[in-house]
VOPAGU-2260 file (C-alpha; in pm, 1 decimal, decimal comma):
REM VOPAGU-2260
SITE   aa  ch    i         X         Y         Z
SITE  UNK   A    0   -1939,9    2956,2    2591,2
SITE  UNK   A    1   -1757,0    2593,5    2542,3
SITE  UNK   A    2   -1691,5    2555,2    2887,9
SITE  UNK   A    3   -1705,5    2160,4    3017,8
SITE  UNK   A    4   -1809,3    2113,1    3309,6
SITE  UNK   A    5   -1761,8    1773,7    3522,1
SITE  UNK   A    6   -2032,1    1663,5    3831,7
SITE  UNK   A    7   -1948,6    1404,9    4020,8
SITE  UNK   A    8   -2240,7    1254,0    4274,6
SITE  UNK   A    9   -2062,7    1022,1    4525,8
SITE  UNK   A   10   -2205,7     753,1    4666,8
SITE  UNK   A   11   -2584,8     760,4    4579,1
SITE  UNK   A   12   -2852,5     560,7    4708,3
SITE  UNK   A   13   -3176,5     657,1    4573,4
SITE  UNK   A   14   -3318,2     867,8    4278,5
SITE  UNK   A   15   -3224,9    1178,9    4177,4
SITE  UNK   A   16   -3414,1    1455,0    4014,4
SITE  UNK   A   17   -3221,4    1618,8    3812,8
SITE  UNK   A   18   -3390,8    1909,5    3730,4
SITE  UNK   A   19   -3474,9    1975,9    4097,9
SITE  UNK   A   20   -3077,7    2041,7    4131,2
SITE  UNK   A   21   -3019,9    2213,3    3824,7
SITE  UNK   A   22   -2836,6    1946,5    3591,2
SITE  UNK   A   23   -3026,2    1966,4    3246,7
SITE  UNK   A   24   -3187,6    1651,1    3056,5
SITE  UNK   A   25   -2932,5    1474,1    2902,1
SITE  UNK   A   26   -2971,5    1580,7    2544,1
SITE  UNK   A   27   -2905,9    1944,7    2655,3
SITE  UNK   A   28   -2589,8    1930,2    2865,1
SITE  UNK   A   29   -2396,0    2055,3    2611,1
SITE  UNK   A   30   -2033,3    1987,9    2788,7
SITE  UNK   A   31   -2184,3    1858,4    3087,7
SITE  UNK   A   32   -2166,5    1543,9    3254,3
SITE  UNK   A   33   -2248,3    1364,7    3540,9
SITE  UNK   A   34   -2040,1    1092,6    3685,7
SITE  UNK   A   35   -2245,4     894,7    3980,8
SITE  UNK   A   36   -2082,4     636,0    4221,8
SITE  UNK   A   37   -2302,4     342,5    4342,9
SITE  UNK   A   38   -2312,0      63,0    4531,1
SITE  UNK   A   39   -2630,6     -55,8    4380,0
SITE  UNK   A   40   -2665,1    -149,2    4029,6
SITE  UNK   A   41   -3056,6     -33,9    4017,9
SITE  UNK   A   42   -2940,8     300,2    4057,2
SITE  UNK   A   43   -2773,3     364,4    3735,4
SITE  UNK   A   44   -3084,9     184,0    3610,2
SITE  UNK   A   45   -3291,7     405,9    3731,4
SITE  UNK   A   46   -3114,4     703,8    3655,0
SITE  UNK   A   47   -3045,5     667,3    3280,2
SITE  UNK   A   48   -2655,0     620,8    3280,8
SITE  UNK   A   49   -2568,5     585,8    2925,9
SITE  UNK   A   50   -2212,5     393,3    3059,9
SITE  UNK   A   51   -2176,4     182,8    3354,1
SITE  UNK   A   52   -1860,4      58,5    3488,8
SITE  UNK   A   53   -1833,0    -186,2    3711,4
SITE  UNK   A   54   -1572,5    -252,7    3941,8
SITE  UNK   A   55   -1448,3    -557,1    3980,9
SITE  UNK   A   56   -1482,2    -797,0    4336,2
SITE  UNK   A   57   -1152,5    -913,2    4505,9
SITE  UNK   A   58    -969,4   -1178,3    4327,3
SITE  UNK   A   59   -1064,4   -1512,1    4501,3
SITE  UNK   A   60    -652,9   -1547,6    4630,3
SITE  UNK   A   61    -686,3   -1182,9    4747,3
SITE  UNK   A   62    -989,9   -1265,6    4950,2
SITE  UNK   A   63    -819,2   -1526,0    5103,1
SITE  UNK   A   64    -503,0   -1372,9    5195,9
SITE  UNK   A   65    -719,1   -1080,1    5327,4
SITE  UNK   A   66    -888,2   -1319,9    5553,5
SITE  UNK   A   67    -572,4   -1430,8    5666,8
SITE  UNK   A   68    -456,6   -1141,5    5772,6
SITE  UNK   A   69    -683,7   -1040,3    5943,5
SITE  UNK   A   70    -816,1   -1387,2    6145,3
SITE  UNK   A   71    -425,6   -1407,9    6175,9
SITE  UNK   A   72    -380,3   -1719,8    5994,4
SITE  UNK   A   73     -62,0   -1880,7    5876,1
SITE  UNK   A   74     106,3   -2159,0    5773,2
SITE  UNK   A   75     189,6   -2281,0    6136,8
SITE  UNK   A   76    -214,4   -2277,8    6160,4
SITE  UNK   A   77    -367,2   -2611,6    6175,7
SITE  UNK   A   78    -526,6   -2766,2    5897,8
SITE  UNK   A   79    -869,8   -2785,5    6015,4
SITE  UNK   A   80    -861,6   -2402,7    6113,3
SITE  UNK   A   81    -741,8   -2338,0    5727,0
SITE  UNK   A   82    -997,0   -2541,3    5526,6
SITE  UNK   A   83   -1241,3   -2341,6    5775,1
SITE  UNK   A   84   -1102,0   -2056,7    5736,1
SITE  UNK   A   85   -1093,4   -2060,8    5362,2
SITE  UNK   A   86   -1501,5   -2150,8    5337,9
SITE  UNK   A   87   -1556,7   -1888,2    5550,5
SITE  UNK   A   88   -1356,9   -1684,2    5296,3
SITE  UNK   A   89   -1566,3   -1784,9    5026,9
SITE  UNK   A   90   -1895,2   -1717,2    5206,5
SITE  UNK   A   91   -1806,5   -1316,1    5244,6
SITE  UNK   A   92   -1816,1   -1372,0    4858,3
SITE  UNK   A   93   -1503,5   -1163,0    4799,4
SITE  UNK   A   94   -1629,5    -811,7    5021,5
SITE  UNK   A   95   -1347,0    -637,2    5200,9
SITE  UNK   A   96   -1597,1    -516,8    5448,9
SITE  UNK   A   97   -1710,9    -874,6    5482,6
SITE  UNK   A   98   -1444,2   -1024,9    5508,6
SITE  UNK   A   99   -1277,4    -745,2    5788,3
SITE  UNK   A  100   -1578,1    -792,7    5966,6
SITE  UNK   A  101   -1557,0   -1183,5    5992,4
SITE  UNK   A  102   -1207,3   -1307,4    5979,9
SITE  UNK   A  103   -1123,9   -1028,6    6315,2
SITE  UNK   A  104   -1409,3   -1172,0    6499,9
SITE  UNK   A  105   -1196,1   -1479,9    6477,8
SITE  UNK   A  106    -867,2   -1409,2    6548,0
SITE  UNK   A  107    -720,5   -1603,6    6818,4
SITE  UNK   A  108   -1014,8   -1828,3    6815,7
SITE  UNK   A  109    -837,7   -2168,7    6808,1
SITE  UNK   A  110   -1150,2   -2337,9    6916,7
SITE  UNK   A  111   -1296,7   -2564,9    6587,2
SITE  UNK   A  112   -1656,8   -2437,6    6717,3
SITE  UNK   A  113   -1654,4   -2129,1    6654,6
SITE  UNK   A  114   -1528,5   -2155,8    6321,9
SITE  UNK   A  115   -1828,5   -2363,9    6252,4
SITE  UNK   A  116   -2085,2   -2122,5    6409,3
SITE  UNK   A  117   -1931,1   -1873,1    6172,8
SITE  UNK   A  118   -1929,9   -2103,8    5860,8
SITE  UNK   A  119   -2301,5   -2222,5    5991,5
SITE  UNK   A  120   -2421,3   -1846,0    6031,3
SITE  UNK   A  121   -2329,2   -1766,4    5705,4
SITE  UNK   A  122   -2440,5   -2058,2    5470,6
SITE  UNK   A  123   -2781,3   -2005,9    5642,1
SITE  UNK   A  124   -3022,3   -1781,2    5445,6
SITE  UNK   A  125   -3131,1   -1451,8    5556,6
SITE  UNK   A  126   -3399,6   -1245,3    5413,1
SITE  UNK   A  127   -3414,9    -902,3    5520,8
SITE  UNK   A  128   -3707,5    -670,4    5422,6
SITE  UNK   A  129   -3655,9    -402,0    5262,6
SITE  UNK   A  130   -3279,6    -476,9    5212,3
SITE  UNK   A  131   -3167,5    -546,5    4854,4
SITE  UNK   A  132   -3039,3    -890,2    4816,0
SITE  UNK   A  133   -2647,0    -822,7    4776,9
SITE  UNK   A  134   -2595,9    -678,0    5087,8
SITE  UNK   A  135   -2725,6    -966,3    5257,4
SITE  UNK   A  136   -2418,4   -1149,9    5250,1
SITE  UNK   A  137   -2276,2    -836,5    5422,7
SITE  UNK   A  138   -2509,0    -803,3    5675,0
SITE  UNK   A  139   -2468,1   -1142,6    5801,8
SITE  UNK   A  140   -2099,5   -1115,4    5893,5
SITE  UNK   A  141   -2126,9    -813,6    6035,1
SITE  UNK   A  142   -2386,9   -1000,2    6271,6
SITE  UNK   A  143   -2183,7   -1242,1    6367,5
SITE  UNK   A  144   -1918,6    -962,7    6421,1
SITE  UNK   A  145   -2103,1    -799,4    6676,6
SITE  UNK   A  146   -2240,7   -1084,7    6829,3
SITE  UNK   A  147   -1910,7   -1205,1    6896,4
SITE  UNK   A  148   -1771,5    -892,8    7066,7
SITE  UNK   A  149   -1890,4   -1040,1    7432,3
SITE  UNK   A  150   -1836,8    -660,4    7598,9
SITE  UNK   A  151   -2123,1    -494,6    7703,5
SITE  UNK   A  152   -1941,2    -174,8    7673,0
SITE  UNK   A  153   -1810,7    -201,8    7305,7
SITE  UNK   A  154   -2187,2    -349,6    7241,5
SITE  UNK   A  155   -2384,3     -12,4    7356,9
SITE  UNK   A  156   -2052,9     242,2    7278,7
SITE  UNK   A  157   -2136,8     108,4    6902,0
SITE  UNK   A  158   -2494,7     152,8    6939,6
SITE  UNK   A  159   -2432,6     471,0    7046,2
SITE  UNK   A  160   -2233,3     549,8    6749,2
SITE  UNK   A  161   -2495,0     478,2    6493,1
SITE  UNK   A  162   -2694,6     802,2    6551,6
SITE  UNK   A  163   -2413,0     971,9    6435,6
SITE  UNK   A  164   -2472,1    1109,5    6080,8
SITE  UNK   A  165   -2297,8     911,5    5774,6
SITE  UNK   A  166   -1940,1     960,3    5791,7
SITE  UNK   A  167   -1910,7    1193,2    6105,2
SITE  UNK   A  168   -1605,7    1191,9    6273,1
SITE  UNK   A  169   -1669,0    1089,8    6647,9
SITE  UNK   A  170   -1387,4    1235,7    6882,4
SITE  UNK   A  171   -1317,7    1035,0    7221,9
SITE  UNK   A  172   -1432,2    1332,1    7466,5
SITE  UNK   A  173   -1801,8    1323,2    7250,8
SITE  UNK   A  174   -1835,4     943,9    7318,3
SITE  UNK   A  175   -1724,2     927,1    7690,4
SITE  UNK   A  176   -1954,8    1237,4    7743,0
SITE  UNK   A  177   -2226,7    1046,1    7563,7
SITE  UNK   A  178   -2135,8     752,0    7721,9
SITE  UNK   A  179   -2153,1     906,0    8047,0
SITE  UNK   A  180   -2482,5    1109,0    7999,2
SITE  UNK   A  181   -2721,2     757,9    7883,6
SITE  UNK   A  182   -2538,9     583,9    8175,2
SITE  UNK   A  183   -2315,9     409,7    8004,6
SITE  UNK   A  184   -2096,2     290,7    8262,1
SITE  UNK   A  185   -2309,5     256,9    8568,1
SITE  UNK   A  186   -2107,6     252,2    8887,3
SITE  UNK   A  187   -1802,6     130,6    8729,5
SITE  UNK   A  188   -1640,1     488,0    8736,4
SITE  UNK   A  189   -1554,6     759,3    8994,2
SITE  UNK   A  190   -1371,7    1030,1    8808,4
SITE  UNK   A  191   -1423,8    1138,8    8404,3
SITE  UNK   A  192   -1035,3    1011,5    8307,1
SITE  UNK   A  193   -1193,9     691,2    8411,0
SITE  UNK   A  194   -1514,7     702,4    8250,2
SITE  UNK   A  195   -1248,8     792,9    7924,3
SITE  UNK   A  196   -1040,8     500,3    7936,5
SITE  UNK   A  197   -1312,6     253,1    7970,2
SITE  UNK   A  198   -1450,9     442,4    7595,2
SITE  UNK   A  199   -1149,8     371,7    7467,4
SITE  UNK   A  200   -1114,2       4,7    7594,9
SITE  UNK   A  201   -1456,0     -23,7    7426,0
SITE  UNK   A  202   -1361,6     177,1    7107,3
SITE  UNK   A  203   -1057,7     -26,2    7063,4
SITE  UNK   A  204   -1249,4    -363,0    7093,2
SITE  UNK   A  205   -1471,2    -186,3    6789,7
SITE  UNK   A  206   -1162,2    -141,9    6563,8
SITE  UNK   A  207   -1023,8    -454,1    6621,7
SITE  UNK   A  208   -1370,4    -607,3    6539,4
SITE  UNK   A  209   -1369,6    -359,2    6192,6
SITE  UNK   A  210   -1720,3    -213,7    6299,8
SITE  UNK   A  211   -1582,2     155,5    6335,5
SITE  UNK   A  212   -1322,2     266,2    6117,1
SITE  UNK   A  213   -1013,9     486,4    6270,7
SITE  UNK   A  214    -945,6     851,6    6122,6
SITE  UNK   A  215    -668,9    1031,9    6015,3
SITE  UNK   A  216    -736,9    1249,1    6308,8
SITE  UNK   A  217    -714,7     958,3    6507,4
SITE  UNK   A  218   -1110,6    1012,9    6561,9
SITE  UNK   A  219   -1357,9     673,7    6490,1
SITE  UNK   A  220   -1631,5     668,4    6220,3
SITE  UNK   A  221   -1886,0     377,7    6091,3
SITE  UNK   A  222   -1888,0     262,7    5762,8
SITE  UNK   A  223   -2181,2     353,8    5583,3
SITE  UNK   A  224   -2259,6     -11,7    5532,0
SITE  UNK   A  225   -2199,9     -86,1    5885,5
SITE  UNK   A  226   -2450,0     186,4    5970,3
SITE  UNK   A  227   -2696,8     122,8    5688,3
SITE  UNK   A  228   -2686,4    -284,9    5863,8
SITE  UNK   A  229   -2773,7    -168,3    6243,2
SITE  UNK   A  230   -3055,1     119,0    6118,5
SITE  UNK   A  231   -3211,8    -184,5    5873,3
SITE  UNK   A  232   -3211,2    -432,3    6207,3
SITE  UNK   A  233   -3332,8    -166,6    6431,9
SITE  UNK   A  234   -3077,8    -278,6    6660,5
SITE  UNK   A  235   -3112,4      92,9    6834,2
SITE  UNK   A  236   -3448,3     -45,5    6966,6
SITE  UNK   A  237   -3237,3    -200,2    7288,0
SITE  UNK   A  238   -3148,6     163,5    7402,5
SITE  UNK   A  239   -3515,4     257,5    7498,7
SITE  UNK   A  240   -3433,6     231,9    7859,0
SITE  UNK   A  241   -3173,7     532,2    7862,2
SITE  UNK   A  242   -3348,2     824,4    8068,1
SITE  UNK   A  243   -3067,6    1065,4    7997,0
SITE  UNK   A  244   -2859,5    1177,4    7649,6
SITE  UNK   A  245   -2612,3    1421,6    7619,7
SITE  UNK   A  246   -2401,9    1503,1    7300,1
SITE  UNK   A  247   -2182,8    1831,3    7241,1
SITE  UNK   A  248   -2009,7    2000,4    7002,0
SITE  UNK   A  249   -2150,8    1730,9    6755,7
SITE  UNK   A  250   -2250,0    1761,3    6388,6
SITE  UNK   A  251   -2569,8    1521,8    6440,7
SITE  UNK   A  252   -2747,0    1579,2    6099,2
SITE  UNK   A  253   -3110,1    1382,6    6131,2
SITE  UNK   A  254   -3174,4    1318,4    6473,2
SITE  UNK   A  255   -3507,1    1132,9    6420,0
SITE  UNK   A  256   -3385,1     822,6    6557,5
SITE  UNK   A  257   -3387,2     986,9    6921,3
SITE  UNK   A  258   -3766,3     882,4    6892,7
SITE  UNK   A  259   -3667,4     599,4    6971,5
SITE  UNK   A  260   -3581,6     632,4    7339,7
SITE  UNK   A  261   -3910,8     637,2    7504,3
SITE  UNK   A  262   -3772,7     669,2    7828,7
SITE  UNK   A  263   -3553,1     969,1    7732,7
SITE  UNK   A  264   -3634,4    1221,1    8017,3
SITE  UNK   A  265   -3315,4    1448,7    7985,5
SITE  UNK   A  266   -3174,2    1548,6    7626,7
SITE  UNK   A  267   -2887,3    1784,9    7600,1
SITE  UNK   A  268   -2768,6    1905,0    7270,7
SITE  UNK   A  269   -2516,2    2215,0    7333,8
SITE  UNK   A  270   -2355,3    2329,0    7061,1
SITE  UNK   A  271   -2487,5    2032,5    6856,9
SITE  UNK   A  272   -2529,9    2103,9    6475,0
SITE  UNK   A  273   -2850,2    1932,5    6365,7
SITE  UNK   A  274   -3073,5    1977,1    6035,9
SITE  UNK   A  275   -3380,1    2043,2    6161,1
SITE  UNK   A  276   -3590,6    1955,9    6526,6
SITE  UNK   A  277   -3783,7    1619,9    6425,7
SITE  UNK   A  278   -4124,0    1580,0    6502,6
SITE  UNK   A  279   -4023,8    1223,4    6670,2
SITE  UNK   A  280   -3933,3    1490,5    6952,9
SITE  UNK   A  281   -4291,0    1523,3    7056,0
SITE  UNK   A  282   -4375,7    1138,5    7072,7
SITE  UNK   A  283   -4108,4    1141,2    7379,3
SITE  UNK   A  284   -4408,0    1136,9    7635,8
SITE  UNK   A  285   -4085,0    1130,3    7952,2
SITE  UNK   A  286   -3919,8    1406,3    7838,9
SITE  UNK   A  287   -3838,2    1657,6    8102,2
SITE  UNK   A  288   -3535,7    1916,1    7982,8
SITE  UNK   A  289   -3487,9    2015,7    7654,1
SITE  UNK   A  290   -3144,2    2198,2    7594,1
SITE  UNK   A  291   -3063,0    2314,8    7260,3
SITE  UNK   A  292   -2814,2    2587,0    7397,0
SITE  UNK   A  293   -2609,6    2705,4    7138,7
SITE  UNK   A  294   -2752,1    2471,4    6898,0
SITE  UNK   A  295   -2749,8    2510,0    6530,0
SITE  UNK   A  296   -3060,4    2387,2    6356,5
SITE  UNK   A  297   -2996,5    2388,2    5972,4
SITE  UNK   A  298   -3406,3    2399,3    5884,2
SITE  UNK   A  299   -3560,8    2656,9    6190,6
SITE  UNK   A  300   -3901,9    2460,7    6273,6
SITE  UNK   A  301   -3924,5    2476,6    6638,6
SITE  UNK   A  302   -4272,9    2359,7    6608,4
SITE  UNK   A  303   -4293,7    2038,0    6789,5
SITE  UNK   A  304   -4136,5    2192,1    7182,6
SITE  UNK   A  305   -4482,6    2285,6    7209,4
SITE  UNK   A  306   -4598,0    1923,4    7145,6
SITE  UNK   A  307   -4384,7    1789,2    7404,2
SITE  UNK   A  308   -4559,6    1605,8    7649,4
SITE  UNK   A  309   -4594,3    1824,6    7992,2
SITE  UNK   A  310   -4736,3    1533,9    8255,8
């Protein structure tokens, strides 16, 4: 009927059958098309893309003034803190993410050591499997990022974070509940108000550090890289000592990494929104209680609570 019609697929990953979702083979769109962002060159590769437009990296001056603002760098800084500084730059190889990541890991620092654990860290190679080559550069100042933070509380609050879905925005009151619930805190709190200020000590340490991003809402979220970086590491590993999780009111999406937490003996998802119940569930072999009250599971397969270990 002459209509055009514009798709746009944002941020893809991975293949995509095309058929499967109803876009016809591209010599029988007639007025259709199909506009596909990427981080990953392969992609458009793979998929057929008869243009590809690349954006272009920071400017190599851009990079460096974004370093300095955010390492807090300036010309009163000394001279052996700016020739650092401006390797370091170079190193993130003009990623905003990168070089966020990095230079706020370093602000204040004036010690000349640091700077050259930072510059050392990132000249050294890194091989990652399964991790496509670009991002390596990426992954290695976030590293150093969260190595650096040197607060137990902003270390496991971002752990914590990751099992979030992509781009879910995490309210305060979900992460002190959370935080609470896998024990977070230990002894170090009497009363929830104080439980919720020590989240958002940790939280703010996080977005000074540029590993969680703030909302409009005033909510945190990871960047997808960010959270691509700790799931590739397996970084959630450490958490297999938490006996007890609770998360409500929370749009979880894949909750397969729970499978993870061997020890888990208490899981509590009320009013949690997740896409299906995993079968990583029934490998828990400590789990006692089970509470899905009021939880909406997009695919319905409550096959696996009958695999759950009952010793």
């Amino acid at each position: 009927n002459g209509e055009k019609i514009l798709i746009i697929l944002d941020d893809v990953w991975g293949d995509i059958n095309f058929d499967e979702i109803g876009i016809p083979q591209s010599d029988n769109r007639k007025g259709c098309r199909v506009f596909v962002t990427t981080r990953n060159l392969q992609v458009c590769n793979r998929l057929g893309c008869s243009r590809t437009i690349q954006l272009d990296l920071l400017s190599e001056e851009d990079a460096w003034i974004m370093f300095q603002r955010h390492a807090g760098l300036s010309k009163v800084s000394t001279k052996n803190l700016l020739d650092r500084g401006r390797k370091i730059a170079n190193e993130c190889k003009r990623l905003p993410i990168a070089i966020a990541a990095i230079a706020s890991s370093l602000k204040g620092e004036q010690r000349r050591e640091k700077w050259d654990v930072a510059l050392n860290s990132l000249q050294k190679h890194m091989s990652i499997r399964g991790v496509d080559e670009d991002l390596v550069d990426i992954y290695k100042c976030l590293k150093f990022s969260y190595d650096y933070l040197k607060n137990k509380n902003a270390e496991e609050l971002f752990l914590l974070c990751s099992i979030f879905q992509e781009d879910a925005e995490i309210r305060t009151q979900i992460l002190t509940r959370l935080g609470i619930g896998v024990g977070l805190f230990g002894e170090s709190y009497d009363k929830y108000n104080n439980a919720r200020n020590l989240v958002v000590v940790a939280k703010d340490k996080l977005l000074d550090s540029c590993l969680l991003l703030k909302t409009n809402k005033g909510d945190v979220k990871m960047h997808d890289l960010v959270a691509l970086w700790i799931h590739s590491l397996k970084i959630l590993q450490s958490l297999t000592n938490i006996r007890s999780l609770l998360v409500e009111s929370a749009d979880l999406g894949d909750i397969s990494v729970l499978g993870n937490l061997q020890s888990l003996e208490t899981l509590d998802l009320n009013h949690c929104t997740i896409d299906e119940l995993p079968q990583e569930i029934a490998k828990l072999k400590e789990l006692r209680l089970l509470n899905l009250e009021y939880c909406r599971i997009k695919r319905n397969n409550l096959t696996y609570i009958g695999k759950v270990s009952s010793h």
